[in-house]
N, C-alpha and C positions, 0 to 999 in steps of 0.2 A: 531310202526315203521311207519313212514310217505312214503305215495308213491314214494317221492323222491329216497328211499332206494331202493325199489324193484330192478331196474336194477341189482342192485350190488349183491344183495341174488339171485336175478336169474343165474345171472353172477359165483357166487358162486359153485351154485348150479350145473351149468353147467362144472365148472373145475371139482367137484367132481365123477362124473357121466363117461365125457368121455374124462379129461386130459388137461394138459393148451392149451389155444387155442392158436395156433399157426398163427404168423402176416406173411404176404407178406415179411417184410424184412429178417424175417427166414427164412422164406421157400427159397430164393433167394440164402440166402447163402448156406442152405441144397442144391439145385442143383447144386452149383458150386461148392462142392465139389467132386463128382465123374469126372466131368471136369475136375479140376484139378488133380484129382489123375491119371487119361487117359492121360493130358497131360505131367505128370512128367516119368509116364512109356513110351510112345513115347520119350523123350529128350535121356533115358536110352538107350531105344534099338536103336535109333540112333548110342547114342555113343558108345555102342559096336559093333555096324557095324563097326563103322569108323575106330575103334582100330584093329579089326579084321585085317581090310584091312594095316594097318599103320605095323602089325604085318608080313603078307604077305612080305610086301614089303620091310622090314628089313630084312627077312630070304636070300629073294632073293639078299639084296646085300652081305651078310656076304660069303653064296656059291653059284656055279652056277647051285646047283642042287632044283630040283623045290620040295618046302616045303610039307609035308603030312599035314595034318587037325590035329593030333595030334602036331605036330610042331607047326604050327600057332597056335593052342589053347592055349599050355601052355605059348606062347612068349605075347600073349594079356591078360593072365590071365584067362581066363575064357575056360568053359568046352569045349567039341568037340561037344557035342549037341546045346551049343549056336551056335556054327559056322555054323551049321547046322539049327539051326530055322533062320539064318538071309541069307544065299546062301543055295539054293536045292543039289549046288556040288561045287567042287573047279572050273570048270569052268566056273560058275556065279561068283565065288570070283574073277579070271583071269579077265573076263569083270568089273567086278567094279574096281578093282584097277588099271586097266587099264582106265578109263575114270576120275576115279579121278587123273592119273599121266599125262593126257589130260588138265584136267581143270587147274592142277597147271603147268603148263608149259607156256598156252597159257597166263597164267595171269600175268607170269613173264616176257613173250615177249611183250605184251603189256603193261608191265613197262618202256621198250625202243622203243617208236616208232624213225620210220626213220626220223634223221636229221643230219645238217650238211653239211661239204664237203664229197669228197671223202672218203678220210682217214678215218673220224670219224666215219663212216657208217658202212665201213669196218670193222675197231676196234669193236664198239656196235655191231653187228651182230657175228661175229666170236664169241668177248668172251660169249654171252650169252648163242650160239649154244654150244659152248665147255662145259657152266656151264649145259647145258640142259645134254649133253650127261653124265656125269660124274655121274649125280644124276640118270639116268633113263637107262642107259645103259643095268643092270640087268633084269630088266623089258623087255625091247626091246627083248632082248634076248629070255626070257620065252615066251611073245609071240609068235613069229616066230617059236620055239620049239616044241610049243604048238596049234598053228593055225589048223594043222591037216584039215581034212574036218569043222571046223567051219566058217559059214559065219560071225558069228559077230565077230570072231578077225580077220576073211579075211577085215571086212570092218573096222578094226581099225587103222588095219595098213593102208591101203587104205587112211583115213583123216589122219595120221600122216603125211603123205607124201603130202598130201595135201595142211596140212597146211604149211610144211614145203617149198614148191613151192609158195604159194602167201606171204610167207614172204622175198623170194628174191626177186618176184617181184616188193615189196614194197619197198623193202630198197634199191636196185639197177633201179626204174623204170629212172631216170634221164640217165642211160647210156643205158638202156635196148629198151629205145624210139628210138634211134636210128639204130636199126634192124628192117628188114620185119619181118612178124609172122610169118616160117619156121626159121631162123636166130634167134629169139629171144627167142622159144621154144627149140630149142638145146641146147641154152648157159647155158637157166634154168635149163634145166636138168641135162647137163654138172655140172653144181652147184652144184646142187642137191644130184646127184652121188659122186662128193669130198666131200662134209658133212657129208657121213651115219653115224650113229653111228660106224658099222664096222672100218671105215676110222679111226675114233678117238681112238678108242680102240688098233688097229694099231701101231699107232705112241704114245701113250700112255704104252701100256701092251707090245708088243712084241720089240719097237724100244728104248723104254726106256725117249721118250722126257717129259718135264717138260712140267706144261700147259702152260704156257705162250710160250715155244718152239714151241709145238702144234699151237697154235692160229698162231704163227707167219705165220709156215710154211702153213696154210688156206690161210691167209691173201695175202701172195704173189701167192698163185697160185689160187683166185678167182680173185686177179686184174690183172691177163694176160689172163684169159677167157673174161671178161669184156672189152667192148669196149671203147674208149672215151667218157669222159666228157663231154657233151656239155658246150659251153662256156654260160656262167650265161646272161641273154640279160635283 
């Protein structure tokens, strides 16, 4: 056998002994495998949080009485102890699905920013608010119910209302400039107060109006709080 050979019988010799020798590009793909497997059960239990919550939040509109953990569990499919490895209690659940009805809300009013004249402004505002309350109402509700001594639904509501204030001021500032800051903080809140959800529900559930009835009757009584127009220069 010519020394050329030896490598290879060495080489041999060495699979036999302690196993095929293993390359950098295996070994690579061997680490990225339990990565991937971490990152396939993180997507999962993602998405049965999310469902949890989506499940929550069903129950809430179907009645207005606030869902058990048994409820929610069988409405998302999965057990009462997942609901429990992904919230400590339903009052973690409360805040999540509360911030998630936060995020999709503020995303759909920042699908309408303020433009236009008057009227249009009006219109887009009104019916958005109207579509906001119709979907989230249930929810509002369970909060405020359910706020109790806690400070983070004291302080959900809190930004709800918040936001709900600099989005008149956005969409009404062309008539709102024309007030002092005492004068122009009343009328906001004046707003404000005709918009609550309660307001809606109102004229909705006990008065019988149709939505677009609803919006209308916004619509005229936000443009008589409202002062004039300034003329366009």
């Amino acid at each position: 056998m010519g020394t050329g050979d030896r490598p290879v019988a060495s080489s041999s010799r060495d699979q036999r002994l302690n196993g095929p020798r293993v390359t950098g590009v295996v070994n690579k793909f061997s680490d990225a495998m339990p990565a991937a497997r971490t990152d396939g059960r993180r997507l999962r239990s993602v998405r049965t949080r999310q469902l949890i919550i989506e499940a929550y939040l069903l129950l809430l509109r179907e009645s207005p009485q606030i869902p058990t953990a048994a409820a929610i569990a069988e409405r998302a499919g999965y057990s009462v102890r997942s609901v429990f490895e992904r919230f400590t209690d339903l009052h973690t659940l409360r805040v999540a699905a509360t911030d998630h009805a936060m995020s999709q809300a503020s995303m759909r009013v920042a699908e309408q920013p303020p433009r236009g004249d008057r009227a249009a402004r009006l219109r887009i505002h009104v019916e958005m608010r109207g579509r906001v309350c119709e979907e989230w109402l249930p929810l509002w509700r369970a909060l405020n119910a359910n706020q109790g001594e806690s400070d983070e639904l004291k302080g959900r509501i809190r930004q709800v209302r918040e936001l709900i204030i600099r989005r008149l001021e956005a969409m009404y500032e062309p008539e709102l400039s024309n007030l002092g800051p005492v004068e122009r903080r009343q009328t906001v809140l004046a707003i404000e107060a005709l918009i609550d959800f309660e307001s809606w529900a109102r004229m909705r559930e006990m008065f019988g109006q149709s939505f677009e009835e609803a919006c209308a009757i916004w619509e005229r009584a936000i443009d008589r709080l409202l002062p004039a127009t300034p003329p366009v220069s």
